[in-house]
VEXMAR-237162 format. One record per atom (N, C-alpha, C): z, y, x; residue in one letter. Coordinates in steps of 0.05 Angstrom, whole numbers, padded with zeros to 5 digits, always signed. Each point is the difference from the previous one (the first is absolute). Layout:
BEGIN
ZYXa ...
! end
This chain:
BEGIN
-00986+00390+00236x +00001-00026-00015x -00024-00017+00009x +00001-00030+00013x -00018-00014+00004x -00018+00002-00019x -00030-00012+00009x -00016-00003-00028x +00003-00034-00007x -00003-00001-00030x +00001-00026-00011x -00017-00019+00011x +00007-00024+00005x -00019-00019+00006x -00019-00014-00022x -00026+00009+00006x -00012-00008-00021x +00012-00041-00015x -00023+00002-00023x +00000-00032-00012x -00016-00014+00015x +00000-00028+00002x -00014-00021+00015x -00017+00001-00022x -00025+00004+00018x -00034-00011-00019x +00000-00019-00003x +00012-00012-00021x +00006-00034-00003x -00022-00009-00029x -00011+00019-00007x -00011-00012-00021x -00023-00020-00004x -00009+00000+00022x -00025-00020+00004x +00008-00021+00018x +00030-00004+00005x +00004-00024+00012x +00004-00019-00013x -00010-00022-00002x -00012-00027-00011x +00028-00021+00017x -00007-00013+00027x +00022-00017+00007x +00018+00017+00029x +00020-00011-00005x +00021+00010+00023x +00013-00023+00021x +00001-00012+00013x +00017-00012+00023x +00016+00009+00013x +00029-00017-00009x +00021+00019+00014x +00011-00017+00009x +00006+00005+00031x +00001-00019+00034x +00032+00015-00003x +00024-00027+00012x +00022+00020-00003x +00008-00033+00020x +00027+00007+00009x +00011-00017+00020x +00009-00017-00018x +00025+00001-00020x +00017-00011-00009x +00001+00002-00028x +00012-00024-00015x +00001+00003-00036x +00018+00031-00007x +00001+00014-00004x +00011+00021-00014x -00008+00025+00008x -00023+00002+00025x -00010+00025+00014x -00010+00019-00020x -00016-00008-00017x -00021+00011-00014x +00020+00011-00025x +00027-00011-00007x +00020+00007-00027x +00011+00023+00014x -00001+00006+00021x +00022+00032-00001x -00016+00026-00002x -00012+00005-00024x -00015+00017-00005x -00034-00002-00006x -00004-00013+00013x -00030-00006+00004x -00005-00018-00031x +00010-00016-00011x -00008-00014-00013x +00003+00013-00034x +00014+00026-00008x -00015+00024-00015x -00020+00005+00001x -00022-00003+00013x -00022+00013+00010x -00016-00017-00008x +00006-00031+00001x -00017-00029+00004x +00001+00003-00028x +00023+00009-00020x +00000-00007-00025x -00021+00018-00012x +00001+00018+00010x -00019+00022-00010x -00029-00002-00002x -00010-00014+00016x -00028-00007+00004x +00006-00035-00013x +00007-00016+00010x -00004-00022-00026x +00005+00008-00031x +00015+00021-00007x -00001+00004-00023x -00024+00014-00015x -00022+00001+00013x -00026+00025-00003x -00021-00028+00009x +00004-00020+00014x -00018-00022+00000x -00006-00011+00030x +00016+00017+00010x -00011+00005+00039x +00013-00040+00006x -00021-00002+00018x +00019-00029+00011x +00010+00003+00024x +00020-00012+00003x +00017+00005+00019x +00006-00031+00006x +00008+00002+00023x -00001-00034+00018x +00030+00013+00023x +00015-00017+00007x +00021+00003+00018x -00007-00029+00024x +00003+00005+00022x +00003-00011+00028x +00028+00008+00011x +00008-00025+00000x +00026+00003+00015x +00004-00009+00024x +00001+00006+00023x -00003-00008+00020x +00027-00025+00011x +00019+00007-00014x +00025-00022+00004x +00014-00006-00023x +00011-00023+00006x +00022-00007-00026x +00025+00013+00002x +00012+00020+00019x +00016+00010-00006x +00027-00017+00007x -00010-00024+00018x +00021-00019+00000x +00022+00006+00023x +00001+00019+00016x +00020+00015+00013x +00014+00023-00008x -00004+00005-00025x +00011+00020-00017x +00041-00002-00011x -00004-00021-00005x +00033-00005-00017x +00022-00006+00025x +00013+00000+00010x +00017+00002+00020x +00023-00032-00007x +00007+00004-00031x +00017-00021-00007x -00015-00025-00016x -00024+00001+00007x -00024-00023-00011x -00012-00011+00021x -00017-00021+00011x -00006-00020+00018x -00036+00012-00010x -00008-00001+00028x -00034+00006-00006x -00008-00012-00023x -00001-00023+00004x -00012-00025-00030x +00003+00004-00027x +00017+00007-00008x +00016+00015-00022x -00013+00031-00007x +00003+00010+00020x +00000+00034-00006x -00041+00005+00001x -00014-00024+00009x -00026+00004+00006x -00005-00005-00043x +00014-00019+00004x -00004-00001-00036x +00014+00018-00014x +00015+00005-00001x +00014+00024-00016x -00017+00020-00002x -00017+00014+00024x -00009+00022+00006x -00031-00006-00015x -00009-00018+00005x -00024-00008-00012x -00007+00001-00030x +00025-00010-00010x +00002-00002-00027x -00002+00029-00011x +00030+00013+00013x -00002+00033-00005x -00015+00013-00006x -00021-00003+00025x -00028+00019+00000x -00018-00003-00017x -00007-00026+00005x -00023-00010-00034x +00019+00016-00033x +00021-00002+00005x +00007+00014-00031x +00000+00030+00006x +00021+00009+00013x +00000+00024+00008x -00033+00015-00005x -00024-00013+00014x -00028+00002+00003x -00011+00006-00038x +00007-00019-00005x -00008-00003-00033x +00007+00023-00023x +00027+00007+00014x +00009+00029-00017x -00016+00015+00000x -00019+00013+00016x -00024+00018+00004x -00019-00012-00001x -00010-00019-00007x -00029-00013-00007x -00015-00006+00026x +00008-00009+00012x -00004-00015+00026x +00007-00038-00003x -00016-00002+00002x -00004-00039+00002x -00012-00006+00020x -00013-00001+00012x -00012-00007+00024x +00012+00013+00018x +00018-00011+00017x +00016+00000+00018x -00001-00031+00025x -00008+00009+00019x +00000-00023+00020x +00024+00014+00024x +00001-00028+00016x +00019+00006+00025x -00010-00011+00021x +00003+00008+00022x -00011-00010+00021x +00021-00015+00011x +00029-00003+00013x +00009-00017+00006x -00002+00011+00028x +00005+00014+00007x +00000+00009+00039x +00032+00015-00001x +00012-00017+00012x +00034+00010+00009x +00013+00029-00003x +00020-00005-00022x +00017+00020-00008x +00013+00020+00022x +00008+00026+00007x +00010+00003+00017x -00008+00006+00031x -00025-00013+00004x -00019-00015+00025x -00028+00009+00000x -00004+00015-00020x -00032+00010-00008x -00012+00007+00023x -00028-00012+00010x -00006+00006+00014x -00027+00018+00002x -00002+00024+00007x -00033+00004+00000x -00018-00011+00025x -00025-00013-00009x -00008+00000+00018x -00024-00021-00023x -00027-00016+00017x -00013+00002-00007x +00000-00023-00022x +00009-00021-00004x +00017-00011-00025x +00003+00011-00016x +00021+00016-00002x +00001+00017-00026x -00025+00019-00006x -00008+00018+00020x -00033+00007-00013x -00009-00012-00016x -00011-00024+00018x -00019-00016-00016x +00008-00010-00025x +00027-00008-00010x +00007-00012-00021x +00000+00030-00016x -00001+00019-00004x +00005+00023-00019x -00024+00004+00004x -00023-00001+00014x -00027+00005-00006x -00015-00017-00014x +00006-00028+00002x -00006-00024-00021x +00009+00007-00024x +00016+00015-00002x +00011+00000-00031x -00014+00019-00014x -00010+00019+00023x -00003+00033-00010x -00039-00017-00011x -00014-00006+00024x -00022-00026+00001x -00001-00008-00038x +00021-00016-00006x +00002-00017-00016x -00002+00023-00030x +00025+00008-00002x +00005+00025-00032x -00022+00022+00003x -00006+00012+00019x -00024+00010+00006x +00015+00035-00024x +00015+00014+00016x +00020+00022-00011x -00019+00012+00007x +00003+00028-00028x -00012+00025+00020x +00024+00015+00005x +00028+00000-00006x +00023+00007+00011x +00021-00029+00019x +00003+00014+00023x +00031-00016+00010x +00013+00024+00002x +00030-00010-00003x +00025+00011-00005x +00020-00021+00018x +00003+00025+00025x +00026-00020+00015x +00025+00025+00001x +00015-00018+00010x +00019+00029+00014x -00005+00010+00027x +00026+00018+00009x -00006+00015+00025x -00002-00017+00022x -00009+00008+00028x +00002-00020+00014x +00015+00019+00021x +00008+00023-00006x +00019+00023+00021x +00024-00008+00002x +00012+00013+00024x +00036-00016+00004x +00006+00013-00018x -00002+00025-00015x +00016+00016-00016x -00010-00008-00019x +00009-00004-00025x -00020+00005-00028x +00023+00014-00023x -00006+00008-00023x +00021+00010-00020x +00023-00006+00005x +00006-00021+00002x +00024-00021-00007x +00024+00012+00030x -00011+00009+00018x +00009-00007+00030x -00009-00015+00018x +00010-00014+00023x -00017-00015+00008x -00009-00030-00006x -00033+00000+00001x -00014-00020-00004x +00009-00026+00011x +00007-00028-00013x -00002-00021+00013x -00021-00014+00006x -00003-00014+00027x -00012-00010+00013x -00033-00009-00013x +00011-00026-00028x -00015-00016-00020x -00020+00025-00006x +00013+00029-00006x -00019+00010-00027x -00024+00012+00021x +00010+00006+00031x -00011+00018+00013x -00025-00019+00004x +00003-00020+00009x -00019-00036+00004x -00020+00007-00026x +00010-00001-00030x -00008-00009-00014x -00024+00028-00005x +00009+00016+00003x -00012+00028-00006x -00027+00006+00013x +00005-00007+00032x -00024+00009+00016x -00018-00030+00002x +00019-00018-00002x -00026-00023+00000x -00027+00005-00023x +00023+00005-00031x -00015+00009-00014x -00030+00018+00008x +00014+00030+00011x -00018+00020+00001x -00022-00016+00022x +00003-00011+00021x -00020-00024+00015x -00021-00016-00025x +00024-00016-00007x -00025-00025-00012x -00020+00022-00024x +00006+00020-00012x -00016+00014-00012x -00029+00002+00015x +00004+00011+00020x -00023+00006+00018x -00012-00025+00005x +00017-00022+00010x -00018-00018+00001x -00015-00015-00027x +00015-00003-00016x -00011-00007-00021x -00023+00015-00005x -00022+00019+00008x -00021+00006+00000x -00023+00002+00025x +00019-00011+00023x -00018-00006+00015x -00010-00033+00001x -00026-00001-00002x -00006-00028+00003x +00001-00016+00021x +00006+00023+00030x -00001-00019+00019x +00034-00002+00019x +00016+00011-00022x +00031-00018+00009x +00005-00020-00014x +00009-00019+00004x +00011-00021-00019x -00018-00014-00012x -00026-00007+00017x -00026-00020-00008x +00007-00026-00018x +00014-00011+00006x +00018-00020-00013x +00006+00000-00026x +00004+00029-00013x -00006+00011-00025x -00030-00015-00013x -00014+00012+00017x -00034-00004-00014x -00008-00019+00001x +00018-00022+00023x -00010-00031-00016x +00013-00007-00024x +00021+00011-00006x +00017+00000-00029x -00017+00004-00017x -00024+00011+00001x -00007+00018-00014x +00014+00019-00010x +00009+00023+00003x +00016+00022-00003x -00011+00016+00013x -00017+00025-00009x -00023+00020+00010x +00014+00023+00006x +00003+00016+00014x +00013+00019+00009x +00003+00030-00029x +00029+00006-00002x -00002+00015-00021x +00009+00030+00010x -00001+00017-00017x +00010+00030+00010x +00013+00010-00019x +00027+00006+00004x +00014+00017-00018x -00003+00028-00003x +00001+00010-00012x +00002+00024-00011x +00020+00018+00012x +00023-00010-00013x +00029+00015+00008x +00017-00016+00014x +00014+00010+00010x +00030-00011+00018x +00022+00023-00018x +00022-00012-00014x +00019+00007-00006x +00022-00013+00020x +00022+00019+00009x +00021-00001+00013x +00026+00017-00013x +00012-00024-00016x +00031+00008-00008x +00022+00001+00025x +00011+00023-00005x +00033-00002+00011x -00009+00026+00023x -00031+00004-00001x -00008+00021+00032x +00021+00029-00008x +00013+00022+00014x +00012+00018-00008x -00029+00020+00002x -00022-00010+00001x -00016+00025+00002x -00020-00013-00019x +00013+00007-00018x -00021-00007-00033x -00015+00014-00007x -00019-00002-00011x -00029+00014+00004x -00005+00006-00034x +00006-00029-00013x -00015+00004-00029x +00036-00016-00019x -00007+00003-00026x +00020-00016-00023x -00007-00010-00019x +00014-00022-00010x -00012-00009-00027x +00023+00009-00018x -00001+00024-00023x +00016+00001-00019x +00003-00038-00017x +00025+00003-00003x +00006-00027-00019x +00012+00012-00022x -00001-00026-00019x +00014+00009-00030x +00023-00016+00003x +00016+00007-00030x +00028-00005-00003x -00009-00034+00013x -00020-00014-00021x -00003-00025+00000x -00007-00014+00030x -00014+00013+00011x -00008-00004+00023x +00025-00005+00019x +00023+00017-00004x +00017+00002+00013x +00023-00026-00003x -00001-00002-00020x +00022-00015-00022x -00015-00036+00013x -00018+00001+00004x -00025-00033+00008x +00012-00001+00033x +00005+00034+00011x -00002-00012+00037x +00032-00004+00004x +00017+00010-00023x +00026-00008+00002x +00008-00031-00003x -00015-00008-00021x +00001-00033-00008x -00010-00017+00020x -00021+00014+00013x -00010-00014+00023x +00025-00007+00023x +00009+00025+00006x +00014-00001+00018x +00031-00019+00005x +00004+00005-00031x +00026-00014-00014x -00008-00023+00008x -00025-00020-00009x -00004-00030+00001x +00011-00003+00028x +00003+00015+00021x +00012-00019+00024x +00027+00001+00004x +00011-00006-00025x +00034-00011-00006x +00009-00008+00026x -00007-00027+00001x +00020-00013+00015x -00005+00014+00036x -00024+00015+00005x -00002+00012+00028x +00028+00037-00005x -00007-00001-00020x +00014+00036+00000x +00022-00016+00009x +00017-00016-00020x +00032-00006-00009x +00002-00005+00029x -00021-00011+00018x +00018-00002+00030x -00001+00017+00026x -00008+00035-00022x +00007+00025+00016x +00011+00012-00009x +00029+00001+00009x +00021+00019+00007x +00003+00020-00008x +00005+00019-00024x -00008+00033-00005x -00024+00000-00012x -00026-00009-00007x -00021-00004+00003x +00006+00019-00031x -00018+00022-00002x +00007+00013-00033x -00023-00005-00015x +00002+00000-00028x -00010-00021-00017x -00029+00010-00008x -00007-00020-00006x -00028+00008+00010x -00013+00030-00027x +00022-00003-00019x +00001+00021-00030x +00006+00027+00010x +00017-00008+00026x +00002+00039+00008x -00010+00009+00016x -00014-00025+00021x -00010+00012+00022x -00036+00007-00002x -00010-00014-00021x -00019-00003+00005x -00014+00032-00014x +00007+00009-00024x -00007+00015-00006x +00013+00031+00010x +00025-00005+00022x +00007+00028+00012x -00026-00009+00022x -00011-00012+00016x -00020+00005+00025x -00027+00008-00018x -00007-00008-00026x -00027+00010-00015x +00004+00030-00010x +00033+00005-00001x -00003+00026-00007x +00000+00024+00025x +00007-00009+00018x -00002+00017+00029x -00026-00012+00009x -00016-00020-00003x -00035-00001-00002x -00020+00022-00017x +00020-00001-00021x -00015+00014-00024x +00000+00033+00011x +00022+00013+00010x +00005+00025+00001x -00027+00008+00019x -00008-00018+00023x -00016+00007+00018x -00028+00009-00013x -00012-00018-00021x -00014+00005-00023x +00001+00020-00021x +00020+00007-00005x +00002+00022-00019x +00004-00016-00027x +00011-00028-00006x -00003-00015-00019x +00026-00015-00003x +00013-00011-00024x +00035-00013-00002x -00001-00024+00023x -00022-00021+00004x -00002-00021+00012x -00022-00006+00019x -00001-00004+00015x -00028-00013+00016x +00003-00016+00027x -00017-00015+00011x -00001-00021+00023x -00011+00017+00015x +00001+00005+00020x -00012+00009+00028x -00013-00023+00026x -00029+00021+00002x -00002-00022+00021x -00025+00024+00014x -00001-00013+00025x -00019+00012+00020x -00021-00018-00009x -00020+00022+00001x -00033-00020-00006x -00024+00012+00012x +00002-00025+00018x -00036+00007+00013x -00017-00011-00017x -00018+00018-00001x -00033-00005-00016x -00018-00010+00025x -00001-00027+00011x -00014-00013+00023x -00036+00001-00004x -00009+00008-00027x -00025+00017+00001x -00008+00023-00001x +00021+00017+00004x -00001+00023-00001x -00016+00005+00026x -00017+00031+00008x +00000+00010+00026x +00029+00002+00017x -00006-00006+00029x +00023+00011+00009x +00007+00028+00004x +00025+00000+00003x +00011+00030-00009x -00011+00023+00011x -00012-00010+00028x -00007+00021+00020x -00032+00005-00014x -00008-00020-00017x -00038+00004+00001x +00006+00011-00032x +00028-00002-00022x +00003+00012-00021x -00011+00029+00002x 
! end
């Protein structure tokens, strides 16, 4: 029998930043987790890297950039998340490179997290294979982290005045090589479903898409089993102050 994956040492986390490609990244599971810590006092802030405006197939960018926008800000609110920004860099088209760094290190600069939370940036992740956006969105992330504490990338920062910060942790949802969990409660669970629900009009224009009341809590309960617990979020987590493994 595997051994259980321990709980995420989450108790002394204060703020979280969570870097995600598109409006609804952070609702398929991840956002149980967000409820869990805003409901205990933790602040939590969302960066969205796109509006999501290549998402709807039978909607026109212009349209679906608002639909999606709207979504997220409510969807966001079900878990106690309000501070939500978007960056506006092309749906579909994500690009890594040093643009996006720098704009996720300004932000990281700005909220000054001792947690970020992105997803995977591997072709494979839980789900099957990774699209393009999350893989962009994931490793730019794990980049602008680092830079965001060096003072001498992104000088341009420091005439901002924006002083170079250091996170703590890197959380990575969706990795299949999960490291730590956050048990959730009924309630907790019941907030990332409503979350998820708010993007009405994006589900209604996927096909099969199952509702967000059955799916969400069968993936927390095959989370939970890994834990030894009815429910939980999974995520891989580097401790970026820790020693490294080899000097552990």
């Amino acid at each position: 029998m595997p051994d259980l994956l321990p709980a995420l040492p989450d108790s002394e986390f204060r703020r979280v930043l969570c870097v995600v490609a598109h409006p609804d990244d952070v609702e398929y599971g991840t956002s149980s987790a967000v409820a869990m810590w805003t409901a205990r006092g933790v602040d939590v802030a969302y960066l969205v890297l796109t509006r999501g405006e290549a998402g709807m197939d039978a909607s026109p960018p212009d349209r679906t950039r608002e639909i999606r926008t709207r979504e997220q800000i409510t969807g966001s609110a079900a878990v106690g998340v309000t501070d939500v920004q978007f960056l506006d860099h092309p749906d579909g088209v994500l690009e890594y490179g040093l643009p996006l760094r720098r704009d996720v290190a300004r932000r990281i600069r700005e909220y000054r997290p001792d947690v970020v939370l992105t997803g995977s940036w591997e072709l494979e992740f839980v789900a099957g294979l990774n699209m393009a956006d999350h893989r962009v969105a994931g490793l730019a992330t794990l980049d602008a982290v680092r830079d965001a504490g060096n003072r001498w990338v992104f000088t341009e920062l420091l005439a901002d005045g924006l002083e170079p910060w250091q996170v703590r942790w890197l959380l990575v949802g969706g990795d299949p090589r999960a490291t730590h969990g956050v048990e959730v409660t009924a309630d907790a669970l019941q907030a990332g479903i409503a979350s998820l629900d708010a993007h009405e009009e994006y589900l209604a224009g996927l096909p099969g898409h199952p509702a967000p009341k059955d799916m969400l809590p069968m993936i927390a309960s095959m989370q939970g089993r890994a834990m030894g617990v009815e429910h939980a979020v999974l995520f891989r987590a580097y401790d970026l102050q820790a020693p490294p493994p080899l000097l552990d």
